[in-house]
Steps between C-alpha positions, in 0.01 A plus 500: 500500500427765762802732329316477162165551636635854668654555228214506274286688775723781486516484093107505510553815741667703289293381176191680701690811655663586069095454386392736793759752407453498162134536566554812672745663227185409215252636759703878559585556132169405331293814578785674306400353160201684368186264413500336182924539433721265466858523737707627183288823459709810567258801408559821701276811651483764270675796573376875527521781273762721488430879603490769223836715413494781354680460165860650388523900413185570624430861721313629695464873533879465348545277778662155425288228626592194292551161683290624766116379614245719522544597855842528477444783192230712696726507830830590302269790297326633790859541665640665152184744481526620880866601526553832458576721215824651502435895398808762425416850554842696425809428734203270690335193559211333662294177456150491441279214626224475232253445805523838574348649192215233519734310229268106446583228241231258402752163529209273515429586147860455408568158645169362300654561211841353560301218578439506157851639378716375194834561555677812480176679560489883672220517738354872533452611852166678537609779755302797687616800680289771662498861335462664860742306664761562258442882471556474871834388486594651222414826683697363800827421312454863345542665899791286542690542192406869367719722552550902372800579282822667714701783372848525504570707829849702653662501809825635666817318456806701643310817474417399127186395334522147398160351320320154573333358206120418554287212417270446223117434657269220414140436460275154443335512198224321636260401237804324335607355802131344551501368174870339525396296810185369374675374178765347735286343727272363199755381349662350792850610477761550814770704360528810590288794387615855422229750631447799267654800594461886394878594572454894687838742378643733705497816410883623600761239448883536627573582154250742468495671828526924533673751666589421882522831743757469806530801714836482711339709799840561704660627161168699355584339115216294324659221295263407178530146350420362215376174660795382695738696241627815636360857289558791680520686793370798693590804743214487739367694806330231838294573777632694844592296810126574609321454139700167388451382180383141577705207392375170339340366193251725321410542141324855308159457503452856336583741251410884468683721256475911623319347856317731756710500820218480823623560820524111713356437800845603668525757767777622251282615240241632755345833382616409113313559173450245191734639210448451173716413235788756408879560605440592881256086556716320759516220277605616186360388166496119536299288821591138518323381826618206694285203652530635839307812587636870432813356367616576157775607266471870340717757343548814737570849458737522809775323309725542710341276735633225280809279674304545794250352779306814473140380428185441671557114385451515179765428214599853339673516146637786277195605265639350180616195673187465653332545142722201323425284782152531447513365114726257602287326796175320548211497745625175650868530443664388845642743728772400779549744772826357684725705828846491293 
């Protein structure tokens, strides 16, 4: 009897400590239930709205923004509108930040309307740029990039005139140029932009250069080219050990047919009088004056001076040599006064 009785005290047990538990798991899930459901009810939270995207094709300023939210199309225009704008100015080329000309887009006003946007829509970009500002650097890529036109020019080679070609100058045209980067910038392209330029010629080209004077000094003969094309050549008379005729580059700056002869500032000539024109002038019947003072090359009456360094520095011909020289050359022709 006492077996069944703790037997049935410890079945009565656990009968109270299942209700107490089960108690607890009706007590901790009941708040969970909404008032006035039942336990099978399984509605949800609704959820929130989805942002706005831009729909597909649709530009902004000709940049793509479809797919993207409205902050995500203003940040990737703003960065399209402030890089800089390639520009080619001949052989050259720089980049042009549009903040620099006062360049402004109005991207607020854009985005509202791709707020708006059906798809494959082209937003305009409303875009400003300063008239002062641009002159400004318009007139600062002119100093830069101007340049003047280069003739062709000669130099020695082996005691023989050899010509370098010259360049052709430029110039900005800088209204056109103004106008080219607005409409860029407007518009809002990138590529590069070809300035405007007024293309400068040169007036002597390799092909077209004239007659080329060398003097061989040691030798007294003048050597006349046609360019870098030997023409013909001359018996000539130099200076004296104590009036040399100088050596280097020069070219004829002037021409005098029958010249006056006036006595230099020499002690040589000291006591001398002017002479007009006639057989007994010093220098003949033709004057072609260097680029260095008192220098030039004449005919002379004292022909027999000829072969040798006789003169008072100057370049002495025969009379009628002296004459076809002189329709034969230019003021500027180049004259090279060597030792050999």
């Amino acid at each position: 009897m006492r077996s069944r009785r703790v037997t049935n005290f410890f079945l009565a047990l656990l009968l109270v400590c299942a209700g107490l538990v089960a108690s607890f798991a009706v007590a901790t899930t009941a708040p969970a239930q909404a008032a006035g459901t039942t336990g099978t009810d399984t509605t949800t939270e609704p959820t929130a709205t989805a942002p706005y995207v831009i729909p597909d094709g649709v530009t902004i300023g000709g940049v793509a923004v479809a797919g993207m939210n409205i902050a995500m199309a203003g940040a990737t225009v703003e960065s399209f509108f402030s890089s800089s704008l390639p520009l080619r100015i001949g052989t050259k080329q720089v980049g042009l930040n549009p903040a620099t000309v006062g360049a402004d887009a109005d991207i607020d006003a854009a985005l509202l309307r791709a707020e708006a946007a059906q798809p494959g829509e082209e937003i305009p970009l409303t875009v400003g740029v300063d008239p002062a500002l641009l002159s400004e650097y318009v007139d600062s890529l002119a100093k830069r990039f101007d340049h003047p036109a280069v003739d062709a020019r000669a130099f020695l080679s082996h005691m023989r005139p050899r010509i370098a070609e010259g360049t052709r100058g430029q110039q900005i045209r800088k209204t056109a140029a103004k106008n080219a980067i607005r409409a860029a910038l407007k518009a809002n392209r990138r590529f590069a932009l070809s300035i405007p330029l007024k293309v400068i010629p040169r007036h002597v080209t390799k092909a077209s250069f004239g007659p080329v004077i060398v003097i061989r000094r040691g030798s007294n003969r003048l050597y006349l080219y046609k360019g870098s094309r030997f023409w013909r050549r001359f018996g000539v008379a130099t200076g004296q050990a104590i009036y040399p005729t100088p050596l280097g580059r020069f070219e004829i700056v002037v021409k005098d047919e029958n010249p006056w002869w006036y006595p230099p500032n020499s002690p040589w000539a000291k006591g001398e009088k002017p002479v007009p024109p006639g057989p007994n002038n010093p220098l003949g019947t033709r004057w072609m004056g260097l680029s260095t003072p008192g220098v030039g090359i004449h005919g002379t009456p004292n022909s027999s001076s000829i072969g040798y360094s006789l003169s008072h520095g100057c370049i002495r011909m025969y009379i009628p040599d002296a004459e076809w020289l002189f329709n034969h050359v230019n003021v500027g022709t180049p004259v090279f006064i060597i030792p050999q």
